[in-house]
C-alpha positions as CSV (number, residue, x, y, z in Angstrom):
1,X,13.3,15.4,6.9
2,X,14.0,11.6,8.2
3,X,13.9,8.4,5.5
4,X,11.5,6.2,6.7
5,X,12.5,3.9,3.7
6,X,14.0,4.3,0.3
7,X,14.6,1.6,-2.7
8,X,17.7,3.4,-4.3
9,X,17.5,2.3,-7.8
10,X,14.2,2.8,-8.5
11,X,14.8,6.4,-6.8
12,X,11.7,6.1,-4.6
13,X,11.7,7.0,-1.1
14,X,9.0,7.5,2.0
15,X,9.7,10.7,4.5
16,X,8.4,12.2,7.8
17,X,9.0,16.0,8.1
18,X,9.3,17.5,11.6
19,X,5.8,17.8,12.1
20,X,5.4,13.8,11.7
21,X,3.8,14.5,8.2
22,X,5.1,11.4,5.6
23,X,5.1,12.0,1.9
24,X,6.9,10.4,-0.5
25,X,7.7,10.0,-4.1
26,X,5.6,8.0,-7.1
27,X,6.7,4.2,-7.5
28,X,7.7,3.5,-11.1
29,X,5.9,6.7,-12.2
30,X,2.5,6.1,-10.4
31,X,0.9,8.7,-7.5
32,X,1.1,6.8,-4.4
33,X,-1.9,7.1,-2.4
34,X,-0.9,5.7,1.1
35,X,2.3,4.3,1.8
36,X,3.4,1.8,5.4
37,X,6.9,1.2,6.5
38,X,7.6,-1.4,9.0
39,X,8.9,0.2,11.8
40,X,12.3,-2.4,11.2
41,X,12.2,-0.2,7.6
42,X,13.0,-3.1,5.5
43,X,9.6,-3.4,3.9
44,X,7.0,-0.6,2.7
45,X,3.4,-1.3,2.0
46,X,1.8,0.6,-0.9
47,X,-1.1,2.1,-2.3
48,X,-0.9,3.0,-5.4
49,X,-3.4,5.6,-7.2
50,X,-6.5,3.8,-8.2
51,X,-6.9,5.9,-11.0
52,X,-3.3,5.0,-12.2
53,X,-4.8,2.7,-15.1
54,X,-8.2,2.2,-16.7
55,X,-7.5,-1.6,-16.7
56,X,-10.8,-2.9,-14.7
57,X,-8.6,-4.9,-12.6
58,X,-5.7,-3.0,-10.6
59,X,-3.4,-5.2,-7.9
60,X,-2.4,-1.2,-6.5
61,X,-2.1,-2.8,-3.1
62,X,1.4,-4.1,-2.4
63,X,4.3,-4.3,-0.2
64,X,7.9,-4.1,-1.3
65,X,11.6,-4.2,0.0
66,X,14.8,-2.2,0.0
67,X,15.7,-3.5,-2.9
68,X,12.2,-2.9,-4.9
69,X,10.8,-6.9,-4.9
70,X,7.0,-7.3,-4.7
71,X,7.1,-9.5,-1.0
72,X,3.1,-9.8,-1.2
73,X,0.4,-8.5,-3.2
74,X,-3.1,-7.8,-1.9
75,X,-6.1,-10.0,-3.1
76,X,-8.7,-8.1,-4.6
77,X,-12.0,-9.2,-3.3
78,X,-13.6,-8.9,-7.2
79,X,-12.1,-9.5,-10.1
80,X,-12.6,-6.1,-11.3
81,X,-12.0,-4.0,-8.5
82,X,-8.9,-2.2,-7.0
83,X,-8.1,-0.5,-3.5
84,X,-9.6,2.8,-2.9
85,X,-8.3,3.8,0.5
86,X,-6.0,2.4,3.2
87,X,-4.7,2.9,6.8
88,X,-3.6,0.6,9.6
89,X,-4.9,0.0,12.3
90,X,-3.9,-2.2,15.7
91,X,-5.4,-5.6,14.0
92,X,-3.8,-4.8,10.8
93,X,-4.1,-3.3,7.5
94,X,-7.8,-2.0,6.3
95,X,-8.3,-1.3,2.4
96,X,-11.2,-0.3,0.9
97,X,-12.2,-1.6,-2.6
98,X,-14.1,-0.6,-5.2
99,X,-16.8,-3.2,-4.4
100,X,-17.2,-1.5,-1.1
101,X,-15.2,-4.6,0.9
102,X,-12.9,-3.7,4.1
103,X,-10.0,-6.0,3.5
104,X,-8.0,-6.5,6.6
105,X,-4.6,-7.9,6.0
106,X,-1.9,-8.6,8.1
107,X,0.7,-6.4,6.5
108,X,3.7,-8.1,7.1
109,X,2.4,-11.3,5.5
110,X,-0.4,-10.0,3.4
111,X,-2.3,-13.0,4.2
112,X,-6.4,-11.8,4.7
113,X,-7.6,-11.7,8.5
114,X,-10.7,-10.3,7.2
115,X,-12.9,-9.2,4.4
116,X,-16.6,-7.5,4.9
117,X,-19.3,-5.9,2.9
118,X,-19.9,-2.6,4.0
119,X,-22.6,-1.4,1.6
C-alpha cells in the first residue's frame, strides 16, 4: 500500500493499493466520501459524507494540507445545500449538490470555473 498523502496529527491518511484502488481514513471522525491528492502530495481535496450532519447547510467540500489547514473551501451554490458527489476531470473538479448544480472548481485554487443546473 503507497501514501498518497497523510496529515500526521490528525492521524488521517489517503492510500492506493496495488491494484490502484485509494481508500483512506475519516477526517476528524467523518466518512470521507471522495478524496484528491495533488499529484505534488502537499494538498488533498475532500469530500466529506453528506450525511455527516443534519445542519441544512454543510461546507463538506474542502481541500487541506500536510499539516491539516483548510487552503480553500468550496462554495455551495444554495444556502442550504451540500456536495453529493465528486470526481475530476481534465477541466477540473465536478461536484454535485443537493440543488442538482455541477460545480466545477479548479481544485488547486478552489476558485469556480463553472456552475450549471442539471435538473
Amino acid at each position: 500500500m503507497e501514501v498518497l498523502f497523510s496529515i500526521e496529527r490528525k492521524l488521517f491518511a489517503v492510500f492506493r493499493d496495488v491494484d490502484g484502488f485509494t481508500t483512506c481514513s475519516e477526517y476528524d471522525g467523518k466518512k470521507v466520501r471522495a478524496s484528491f491528492p495533488s499529484n505534488d502530495r502537499m494538498r488533498c481535496v475532500l469530500l466529506l459524507d453528506p450525511d455527516a450532519t443534519e445542519k441544512p447547510r454543510f461546507e463538506n467540500l474542502f481541500c487541506v494540507d500536510g499539516e491539516g489547514n483548510t487552503l480553500w473551501t468550496g462554495k455551495l451554490p444554495q444556502t442550504h445545500d451540500r456536495f453529493i458527489y465528486a470526481h475530476m476531470e481534465p477541466d477540473g473538479l465536478h461536484a454535485w449538490s443537493w440543488s442538482c448544480r455541477d460545480v466545477t472548481f479548479d481544485p488547486a485554487t478552489g476558485r469556480v470555473i463553472r456552475e450549471v443546473f442539471m435538473k
